[in-house]
C-alpha positions in Angstrom: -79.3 -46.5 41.9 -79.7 -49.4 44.5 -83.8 -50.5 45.0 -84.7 -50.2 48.8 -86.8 -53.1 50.1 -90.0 -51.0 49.8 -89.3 -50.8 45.7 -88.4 -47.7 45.9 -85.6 -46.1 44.5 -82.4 -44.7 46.5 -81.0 -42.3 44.0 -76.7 -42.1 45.3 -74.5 -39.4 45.0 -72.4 -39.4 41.0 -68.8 -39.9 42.0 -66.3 -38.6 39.5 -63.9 -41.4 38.7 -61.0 -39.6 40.1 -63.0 -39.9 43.1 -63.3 -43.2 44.0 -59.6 -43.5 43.4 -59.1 -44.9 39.3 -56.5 -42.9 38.2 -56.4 -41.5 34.8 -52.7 -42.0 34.5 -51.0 -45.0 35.8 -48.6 -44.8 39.1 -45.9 -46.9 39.7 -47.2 -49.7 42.2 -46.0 -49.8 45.4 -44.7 -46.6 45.2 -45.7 -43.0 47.2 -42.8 -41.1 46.4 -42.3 -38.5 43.2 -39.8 -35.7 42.4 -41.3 -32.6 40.8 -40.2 -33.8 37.5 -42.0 -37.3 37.5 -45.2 -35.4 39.2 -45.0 -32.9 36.2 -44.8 -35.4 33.4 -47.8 -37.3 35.4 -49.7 -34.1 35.9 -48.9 -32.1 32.4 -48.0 -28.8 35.0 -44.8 -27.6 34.9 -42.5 -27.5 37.6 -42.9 -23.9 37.5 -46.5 -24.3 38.0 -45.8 -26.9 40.7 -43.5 -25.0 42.5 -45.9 -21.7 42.3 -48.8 -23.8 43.2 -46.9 -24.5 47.1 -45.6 -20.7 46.9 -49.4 -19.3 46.9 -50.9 -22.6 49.8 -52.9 -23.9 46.8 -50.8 -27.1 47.7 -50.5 -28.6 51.4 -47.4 -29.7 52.4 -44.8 -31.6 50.3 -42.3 -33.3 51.9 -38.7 -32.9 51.1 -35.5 -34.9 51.4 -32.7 -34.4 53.7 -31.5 -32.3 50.7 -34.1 -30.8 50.3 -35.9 -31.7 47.3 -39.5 -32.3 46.9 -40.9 -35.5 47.4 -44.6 -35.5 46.4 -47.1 -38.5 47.3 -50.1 -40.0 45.7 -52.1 -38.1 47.9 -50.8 -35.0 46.4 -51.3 -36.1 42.8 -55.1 -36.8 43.7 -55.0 -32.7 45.3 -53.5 -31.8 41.9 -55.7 -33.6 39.8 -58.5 -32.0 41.9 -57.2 -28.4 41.6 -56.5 -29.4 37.5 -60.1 -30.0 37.5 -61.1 -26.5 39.4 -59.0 -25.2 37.3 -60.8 -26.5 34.0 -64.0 -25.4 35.2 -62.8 -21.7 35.0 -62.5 -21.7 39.0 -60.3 -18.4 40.3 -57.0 -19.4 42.1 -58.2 -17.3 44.7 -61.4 -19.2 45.4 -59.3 -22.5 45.3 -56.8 -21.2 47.5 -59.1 -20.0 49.9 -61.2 -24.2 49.5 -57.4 -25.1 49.6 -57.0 -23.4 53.3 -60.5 -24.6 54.4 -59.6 -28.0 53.6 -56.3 -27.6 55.9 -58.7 -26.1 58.4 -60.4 -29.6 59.1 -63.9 -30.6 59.0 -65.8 -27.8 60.6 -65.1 -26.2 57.5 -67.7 -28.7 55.4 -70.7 -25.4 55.0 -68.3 -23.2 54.0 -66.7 -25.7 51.2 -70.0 -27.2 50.1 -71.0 -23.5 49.4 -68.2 -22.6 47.9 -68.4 -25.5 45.3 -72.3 -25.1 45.3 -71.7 -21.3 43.7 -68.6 -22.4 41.7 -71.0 -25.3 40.0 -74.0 -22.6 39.1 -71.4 -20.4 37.3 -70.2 -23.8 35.2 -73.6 -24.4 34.7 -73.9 -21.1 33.2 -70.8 -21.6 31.2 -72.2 -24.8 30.0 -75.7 -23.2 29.1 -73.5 -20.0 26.8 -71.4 -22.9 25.4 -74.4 -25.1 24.2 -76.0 -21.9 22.8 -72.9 -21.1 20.8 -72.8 -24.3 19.6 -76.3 -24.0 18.2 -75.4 -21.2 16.7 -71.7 -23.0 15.2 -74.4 -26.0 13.9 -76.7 -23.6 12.1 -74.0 -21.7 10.3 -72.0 -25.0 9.5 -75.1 -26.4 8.2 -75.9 -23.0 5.6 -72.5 -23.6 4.5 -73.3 -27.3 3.3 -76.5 -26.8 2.1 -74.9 -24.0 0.1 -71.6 -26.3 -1.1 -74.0 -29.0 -1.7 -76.4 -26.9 -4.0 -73.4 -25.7 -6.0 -72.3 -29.2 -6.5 -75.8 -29.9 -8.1 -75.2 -26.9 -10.2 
């Protein structure tokens, strides 16, 4: 929050940390090339997954060698770590396919992507709301069972 020189308070947009470029897992410096195997040790995806993930558009395009081998970049291992977190969040493939092809698309495609993340972070929410409630429910049970242990332990 940065104060405005009328004192009044400028709330700014949270930024994951992904986001503003720290990277949870260190990259080699100076470097912007990967094979599938050092992306899927960084990434904890398989190759299989990888590989899949460029079969169904849900990855732009990754380079290859004059062989023909992949080479990914660091801007792909930001994409993946965005999709991994899509994907944590319970987000269908499809629906990140389809934000995949949007982003491809270009800019004019900002509406559509900001309501396609608007309705995919009210379902969270709802998952977050269920998954507090169970937890409640976890606390209140865990806590018989103590009270119970604990009053036998008197006994």
């Amino acid at each position: 929050m940065t104060v405005t020189a009328t004192d009044q308070a400028v709330v700014e947009p949270v930024r994951p940390t992904a986001c503003k470029g720290r990277v949870l897992h260190p990259r080699p410096n100076g470097r912007d090339q990967y094979t599938i195997s050092e992306v899927a040790e960084h990434t904890g995806l398989s190759a299989h997954t990888l590989r899949w993930y460029e079969r169904i558009g849900l990855m732009p395009h990754v380079d290859r060698t004059h062989t023909g081998q992949r080479r990914f970049s660091n801007r792909d291992l930001d994409w993946l770590d965005l999709v991994t977190k899509l994907r944590l969040t319970g987000m269908p493939v499809a629906d990140m396919v389809r934000y995949a092809e949007l982003v491809r698309e270009g800019a004019h495609t900002f509406p559509e992507r900001e309501r396609l993340l608007t309705a995919h972070r009210e379902d969270v929410r709802q998952r977050i709301d269920e998954l507090q409630s169970t937890l409640r429910v976890l606390d209140y049970k865990i806590d018989i069972y103590a009270d119970a242990r604990r009053a036998s332990e008197k006994a």
